[in-house]
N, C-alpha and C positions, 0 to 999 in steps of 0.2 A: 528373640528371633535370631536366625542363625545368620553368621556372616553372608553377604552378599546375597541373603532372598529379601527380595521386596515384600514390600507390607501393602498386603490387597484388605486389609480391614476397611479401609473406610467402601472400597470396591464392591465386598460383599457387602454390608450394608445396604448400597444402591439397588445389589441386586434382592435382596429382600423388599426391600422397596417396592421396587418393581413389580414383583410377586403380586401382593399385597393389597397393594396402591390401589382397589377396585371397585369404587362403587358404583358400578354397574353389577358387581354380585351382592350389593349391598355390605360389603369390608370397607369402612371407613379407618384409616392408617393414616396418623401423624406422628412427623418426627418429632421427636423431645429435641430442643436448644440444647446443646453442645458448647458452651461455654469455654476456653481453654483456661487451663489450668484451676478449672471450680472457681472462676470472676467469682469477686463478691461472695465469695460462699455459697454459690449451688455450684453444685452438681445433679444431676439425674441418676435414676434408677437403673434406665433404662433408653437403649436408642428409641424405640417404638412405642407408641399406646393405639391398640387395634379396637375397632370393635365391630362388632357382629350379633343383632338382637338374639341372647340377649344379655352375650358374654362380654368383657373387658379383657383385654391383652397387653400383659406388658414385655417386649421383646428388647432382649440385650443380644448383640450379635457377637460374637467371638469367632475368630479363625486362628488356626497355630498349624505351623509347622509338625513334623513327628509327630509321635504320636500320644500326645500328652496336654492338655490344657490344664494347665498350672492353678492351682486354687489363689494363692498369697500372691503372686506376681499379677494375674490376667482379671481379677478380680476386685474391685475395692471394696472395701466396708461399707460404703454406703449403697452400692450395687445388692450386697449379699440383705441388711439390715431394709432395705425400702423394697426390694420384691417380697423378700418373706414377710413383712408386714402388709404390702396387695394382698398375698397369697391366703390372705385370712378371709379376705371380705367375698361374701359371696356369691358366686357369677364371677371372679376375677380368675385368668391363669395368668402367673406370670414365671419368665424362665428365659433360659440361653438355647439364643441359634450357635450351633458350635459347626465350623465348617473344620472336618480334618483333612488339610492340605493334600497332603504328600499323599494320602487315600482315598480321595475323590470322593469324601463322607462327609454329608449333614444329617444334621441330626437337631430334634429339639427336648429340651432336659427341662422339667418343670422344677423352679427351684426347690421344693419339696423334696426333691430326689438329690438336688445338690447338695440339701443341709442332711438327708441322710448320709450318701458319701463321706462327707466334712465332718460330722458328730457324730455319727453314730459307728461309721465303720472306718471311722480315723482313717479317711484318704486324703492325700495333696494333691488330687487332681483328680481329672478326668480322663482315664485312661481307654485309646481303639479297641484293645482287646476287652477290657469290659463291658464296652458295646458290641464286639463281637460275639459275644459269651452271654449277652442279655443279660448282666448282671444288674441293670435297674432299669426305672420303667422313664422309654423314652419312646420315641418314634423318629423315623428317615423325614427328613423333609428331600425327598426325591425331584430329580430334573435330568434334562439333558444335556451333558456338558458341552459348551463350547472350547476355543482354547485353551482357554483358562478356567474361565468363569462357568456355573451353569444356570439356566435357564432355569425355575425351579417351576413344578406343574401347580399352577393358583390352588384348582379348584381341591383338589387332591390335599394338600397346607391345609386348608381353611378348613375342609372337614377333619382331617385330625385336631385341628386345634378344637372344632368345637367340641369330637367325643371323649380328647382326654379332659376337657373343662366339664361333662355330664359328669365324667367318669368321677373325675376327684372330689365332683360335688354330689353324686349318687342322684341325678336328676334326670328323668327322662321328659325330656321337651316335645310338643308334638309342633311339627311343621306349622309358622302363622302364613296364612297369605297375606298378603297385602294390598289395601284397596286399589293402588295404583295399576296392579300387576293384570 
């Protein structure tokens, strides 16, 4: 983080949360404990585990200055090692909310896309002009900004999340009603 900008990470977060947090759309969204400094040896995957019949989500939120999210710095090992092991089980997306500061861009990156960046096309990060350039497969998590922060649009998130979860699982689900409804 660059000298004297504040650190809106735990911020964005909340505003994910926020997002999310909805079940009256039927998105059920809990935070994973945040332990400092990995107590006792956990740490988590991930800040979020979402769900939505009749997907699983595991959401790691990142925000960076410039235009760069740093793979080795912003990342840990066991971040990278417990989504790509989600990322296997079926019905599960998991991945990073990446908010780029300075460019008033979010974005969400399945971590499939990150271990390609990382192994397959030898990158150290996540770079704006690759997402400018559509150089891998992500999507906007779009909203209206406030000062700082933005508002992000629920319904708008949750359907992306479910078609890139069809998408990477080749599933076509047909709409369940539900007796309640």
């Amino acid at each position: 983080m660059a000298v004297g900008k504040k650190n809106l990470g735990k911020d964005f977060e909340v505003k994910i949360k926020e997002c999310l947090n909805k079940p009256e759309l039927n998105f059920s969204l809990d935070r994973l404990p945040d332990p400092l400094g990995g107590y006792i040896g956990v740490r988590n995957i991930s800040d979020y585990q979402g769900y939505k019949f009749p997907f699983l989500y595991y959401l790691e939120c990142k925000c960076t200055y410039g235009n760069t999210l740093n793979f080795k710095s912003n990342i840990t090992d066991d971040q990278w090692e417990g989504l790509t092991e989600k990322s296997k089980i079926f019905g599960v997306l998991a991945g990073f909310c990446i908010w780029f500061i300075d460019y008033d861009k979010t974005i969400f990156v399945p971590i499939q896309e990150m271990n390609k960046l990382r192994f397959i096309d030898n990158k150290k990060s996540v770079n704006i002009k690759d997402v400018i350039d559509n150089s891998f497969k992500y999507f906007n998590i779009d909203g209206k900004k406030k000062r700082i922060y933005f508002d992000y649009f629920t319904d708008e998130f949750i359907t992306n999340l479910d078609n890139m979860c069809k998408d990477y699982w080749n599933i076509d689900i047909v709409e369940v009603k539900f007796r309640n409804e």
